[in-house]
N, C-alpha and C positions, 0 to 999 in steps of 0.2 A: 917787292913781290906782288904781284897782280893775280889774282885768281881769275880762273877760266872756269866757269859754270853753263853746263851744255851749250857747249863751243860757242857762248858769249862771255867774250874777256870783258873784265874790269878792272879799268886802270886811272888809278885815281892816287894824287901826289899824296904822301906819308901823313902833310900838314892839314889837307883834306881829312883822309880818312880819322886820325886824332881830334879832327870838332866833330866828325859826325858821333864817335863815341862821346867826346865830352859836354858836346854841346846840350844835349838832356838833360844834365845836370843842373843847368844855368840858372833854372830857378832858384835853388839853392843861395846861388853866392849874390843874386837880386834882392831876396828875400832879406841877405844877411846884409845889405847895402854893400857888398866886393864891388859890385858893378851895376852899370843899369839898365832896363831893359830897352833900353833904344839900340845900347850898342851890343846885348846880344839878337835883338833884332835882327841888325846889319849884318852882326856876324854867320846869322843862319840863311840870312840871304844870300852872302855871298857863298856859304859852303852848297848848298841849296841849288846854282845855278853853276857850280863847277868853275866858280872863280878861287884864286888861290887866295884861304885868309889874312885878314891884315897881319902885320909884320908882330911877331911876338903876342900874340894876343892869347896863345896857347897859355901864356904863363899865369893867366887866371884862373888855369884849374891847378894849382901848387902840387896836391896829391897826386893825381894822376902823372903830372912832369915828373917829379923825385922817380914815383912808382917804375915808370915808365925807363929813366933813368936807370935806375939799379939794375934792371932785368936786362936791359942793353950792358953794361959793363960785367954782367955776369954772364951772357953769353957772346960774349969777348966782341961786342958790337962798340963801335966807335960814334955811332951817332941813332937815336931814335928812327927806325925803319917800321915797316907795317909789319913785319914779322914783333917784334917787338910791341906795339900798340895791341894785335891782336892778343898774343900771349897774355896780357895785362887784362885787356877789360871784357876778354873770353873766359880766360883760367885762373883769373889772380884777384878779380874785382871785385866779387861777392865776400872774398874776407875782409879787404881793406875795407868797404863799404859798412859790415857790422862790426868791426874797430871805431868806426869813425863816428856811426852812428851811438855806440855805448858813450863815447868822449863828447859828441855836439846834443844829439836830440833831437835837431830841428829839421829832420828832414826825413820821410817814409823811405828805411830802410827796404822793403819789399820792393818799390817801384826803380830805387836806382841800381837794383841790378841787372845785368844782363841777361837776357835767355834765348835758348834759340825756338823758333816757331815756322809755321808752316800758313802761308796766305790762304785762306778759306774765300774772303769775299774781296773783292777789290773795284772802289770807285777813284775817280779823280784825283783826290786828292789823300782818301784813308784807305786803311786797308782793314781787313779784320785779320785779325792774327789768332791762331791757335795754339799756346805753350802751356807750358807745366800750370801756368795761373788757371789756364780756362782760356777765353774768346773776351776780344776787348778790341776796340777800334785804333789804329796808331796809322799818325800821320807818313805819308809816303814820300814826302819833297826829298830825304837823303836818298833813296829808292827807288827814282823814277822808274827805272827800269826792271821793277820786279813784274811778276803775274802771277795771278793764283797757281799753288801748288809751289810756289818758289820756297825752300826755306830761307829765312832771314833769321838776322838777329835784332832783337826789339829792345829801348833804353828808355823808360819811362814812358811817355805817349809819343814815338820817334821808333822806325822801322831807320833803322840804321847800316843795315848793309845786306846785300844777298850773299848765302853760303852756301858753300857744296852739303850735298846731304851729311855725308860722313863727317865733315866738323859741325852739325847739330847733333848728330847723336853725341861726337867727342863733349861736345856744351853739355850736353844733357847728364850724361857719364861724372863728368868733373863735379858739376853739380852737387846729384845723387851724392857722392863720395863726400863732397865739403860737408853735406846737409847730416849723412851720418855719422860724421867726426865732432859735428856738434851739436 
């Protein structure tokens, strides 16, 4: 599924769109010695310049795969689609992420969830993003082609994709709703 955001389509393979959501994380599983940062390096480079990522490299985010997994087998999906990624780390991330965070510790729950925002200032290479946090700068390389007033969705210091208005409000909503459930 490709979204079309004022009649500029974006289309970009499943395995892409899954590092730009996972790839924010990465300090995490560096931190933890999972992997090292040379080859999340590579890996953000390649996602970075719309090259397809190395073969399986997806499987070093284990949470997000299972996650991601289940939600496809329960809406009778036969293999991980971007309908399926979105669902997960739009509507489904912020509780995995304070599950995992009670069980590990070592990583700022606050920063690895998802939120949607609105571009206020935009240079080269950062943007400034406006979300529920406030205004903070977040890198723009998954995003090349945002511009101010775009909404995105932001994952740590990473502007991770552009969205139609109406799924930032649905982000913001979903939110709201988790944040009062707990």
């Amino acid at each position: 599924m490709d979204y079309a955001i004022d009649g500029r389509e974006l289309a970009v393979t499943d395995r892409q769109l899954f590092m730009k959501y996972a790839l924010p994380c990465a300090g995490t599983l560096v931190k933890r010695g999972s992997v090292t940062q040379t080859y999340i390096d590579r890996l953000v480079d390649q996602v970075s310049n719309g090259q397809e990522p190395e073969k399986d490299c997806e499987k070093i985010f284990l949470v997000a795969n299972v996650m991601c997994s289940r939600i496809a087998r329960s809406m009778e999906k036969s293999s991980v689609d971007s309908e399926v990624i979105r669902r997960y780390f739009l509507f489904e991330h912020s509780e995995v992420v304070d599950d995992r965070f009670e069980l590990m510790k070592d990583f700022n729950p606050v920063d690895c969830k998802t939120y949607a925002g609105r571009i206020i200032e935009l240079d080269k290479d950062y943007a400034v993003v406006e979300t529920r946090l406030g205004r903070k700068r977040y890198k723009t390389m998954f995003a090349k082609d945002a511009n101010v007033n775009d909404s995105v969705v932001v994952h740590f210091d990473f502007i991770v994709e552009r969205i139609p208005p109406e799924t930032a409000r649905k982000i913001d909503d979903a939110m709201n709703a988790y944040e009062k459930r707990n």
